[in-house]
C-alpha positions in Angstrom: -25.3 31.7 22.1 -21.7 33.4 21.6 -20.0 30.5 24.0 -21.8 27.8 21.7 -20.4 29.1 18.2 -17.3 29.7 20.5 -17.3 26.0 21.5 -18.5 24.9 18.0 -15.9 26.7 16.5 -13.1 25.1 18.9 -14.6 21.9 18.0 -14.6 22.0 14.5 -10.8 23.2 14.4 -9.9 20.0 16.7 -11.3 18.0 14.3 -9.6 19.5 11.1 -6.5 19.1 13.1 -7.1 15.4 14.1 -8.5 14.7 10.4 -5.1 16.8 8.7 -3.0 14.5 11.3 -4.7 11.5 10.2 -4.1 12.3 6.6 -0.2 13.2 7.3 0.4 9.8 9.1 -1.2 8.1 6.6 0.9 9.3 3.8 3.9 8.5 5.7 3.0 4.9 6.4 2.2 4.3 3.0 5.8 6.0 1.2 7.8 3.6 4.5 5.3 0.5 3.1 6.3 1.6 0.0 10.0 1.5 0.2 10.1 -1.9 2.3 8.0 -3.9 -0.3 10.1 -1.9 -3.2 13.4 -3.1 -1.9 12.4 -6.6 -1.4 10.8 -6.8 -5.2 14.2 -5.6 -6.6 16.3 -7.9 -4.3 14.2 -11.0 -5.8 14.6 -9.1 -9.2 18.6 -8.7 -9.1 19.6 -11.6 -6.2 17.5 -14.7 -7.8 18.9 -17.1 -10.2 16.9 -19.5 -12.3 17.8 -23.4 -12.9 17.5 -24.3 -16.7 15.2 -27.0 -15.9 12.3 -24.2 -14.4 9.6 -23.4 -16.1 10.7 -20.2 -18.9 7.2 -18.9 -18.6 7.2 -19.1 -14.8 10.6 -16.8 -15.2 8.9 -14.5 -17.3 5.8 -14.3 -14.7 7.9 -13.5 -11.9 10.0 -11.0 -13.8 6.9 -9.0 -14.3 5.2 -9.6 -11.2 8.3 -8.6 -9.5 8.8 -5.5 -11.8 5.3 -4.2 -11.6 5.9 -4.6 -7.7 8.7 -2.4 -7.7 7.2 0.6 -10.1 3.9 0.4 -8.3 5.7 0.8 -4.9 7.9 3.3 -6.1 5.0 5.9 -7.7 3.3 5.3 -4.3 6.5 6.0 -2.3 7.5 9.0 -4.6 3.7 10.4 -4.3 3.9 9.9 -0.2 7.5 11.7 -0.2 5.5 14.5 -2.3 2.3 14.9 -0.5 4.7 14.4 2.9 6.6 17.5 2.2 3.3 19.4 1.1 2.2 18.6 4.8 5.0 20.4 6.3 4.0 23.7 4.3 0.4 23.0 4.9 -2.6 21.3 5.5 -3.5 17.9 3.5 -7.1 19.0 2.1 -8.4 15.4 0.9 -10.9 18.0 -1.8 -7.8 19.3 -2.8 -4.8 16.1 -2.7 -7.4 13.3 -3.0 -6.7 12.2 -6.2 -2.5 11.8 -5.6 -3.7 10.5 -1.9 -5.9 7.9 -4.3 -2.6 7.3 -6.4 -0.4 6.7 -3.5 -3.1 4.6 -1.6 -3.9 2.1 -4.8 -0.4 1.8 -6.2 0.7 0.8 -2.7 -2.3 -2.0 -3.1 -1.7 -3.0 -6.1 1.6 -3.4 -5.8 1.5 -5.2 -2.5 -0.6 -7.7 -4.6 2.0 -8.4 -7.7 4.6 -8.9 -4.8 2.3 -11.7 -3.1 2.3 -12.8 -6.7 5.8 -12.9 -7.3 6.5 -14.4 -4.0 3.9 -17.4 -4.9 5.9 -17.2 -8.2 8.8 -18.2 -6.9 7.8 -20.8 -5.1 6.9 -22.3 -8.4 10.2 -21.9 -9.8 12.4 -22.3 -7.2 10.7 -25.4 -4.6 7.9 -27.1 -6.7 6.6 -29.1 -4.2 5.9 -26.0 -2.1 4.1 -24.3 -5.0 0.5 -25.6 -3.5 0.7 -24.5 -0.3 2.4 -21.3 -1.7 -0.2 -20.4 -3.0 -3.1 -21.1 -0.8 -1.0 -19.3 2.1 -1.1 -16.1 -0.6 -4.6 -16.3 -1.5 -5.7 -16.8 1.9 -3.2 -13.8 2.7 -5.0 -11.8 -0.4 -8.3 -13.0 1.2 -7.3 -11.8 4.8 -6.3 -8.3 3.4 -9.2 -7.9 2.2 -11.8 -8.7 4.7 -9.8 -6.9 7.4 -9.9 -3.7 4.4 -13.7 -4.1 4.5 -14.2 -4.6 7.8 -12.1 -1.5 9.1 -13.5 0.7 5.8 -17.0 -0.2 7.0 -16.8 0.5 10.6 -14.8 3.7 9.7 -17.9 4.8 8.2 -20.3 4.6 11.0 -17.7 6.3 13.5 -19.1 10.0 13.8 -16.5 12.6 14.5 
């Protein structure tokens, strides 16, 4: 009976490590995500130039869509550069981080979104005639995300650690 708590015991500690190691990597793929998307939402912010003859309210889309890129990737890659130096104090308890964990995770999601928008955006403003298939490449992108979200938050669910 003592060697099975023993065991349990050694168990359940490999698995808090595994699960705290999880957490940490995922934290630090999300702020690197983060900081990639970021950089390329303020390069089409700073390095496009408009014609007079686009669209101004196609201008003003992007702008935003561009802009609320970058701030969403920056909160989640400022809330990632947080919660990564909490894990090199200590553990990641998700009952204890989960809602800046949630913060990091959505913002990230979000603001991968507004970029795909911006990007379908400027296609709009920039090559009309590619705005159609622009756009069905980023909905089927959006479309993709998410099935391949579902499908790997639904099987995660039935794995039993």
């Amino acid at each position: 009976m003592v060697n099975n708590n023993r065991i349990k015991e050694a168990e359940d500690k490999t698995v808090e490590k595994h699960r705290a190691e999880y957490v940490e990597e995922i934290v630090h793929q999300t702020g690197t995500q983060s900081a990639l998307l970021a950089g390329f939402a303020f390069a089409g912010l700073t390095a496009i130039t408009f014609d007079s003859t686009s669209s101004a309210a196609l201008q003003v889309a992007f702008t935003i869509a561009a802009s609320l890129a970058t701030a969403l990737e920056i909160i989640a890659l400022f809330t990632s550069s947080i919660l990564g130096s909490v894990a090199k104090m200590t553990t990641i308890e998700i009952h204890i981080f989960g809602h800046e964990l949630l913060i990091a995770w959505l913002t990230y999601l979000v603001g991968l979104l507004a970029f795909i928008v911006a990007l379908v955006l400027l296609a709009w403003i920039k090559i009309p005639p590619a705005g159609v298939p622009v756009t069905i490449i980023g909905m089927v992108t959006v479309f993709l995300l998410g099935y391949i979200y579902y499908g790997v938050f639904r099987h995660s669910r039935q794995v039993k650690v």
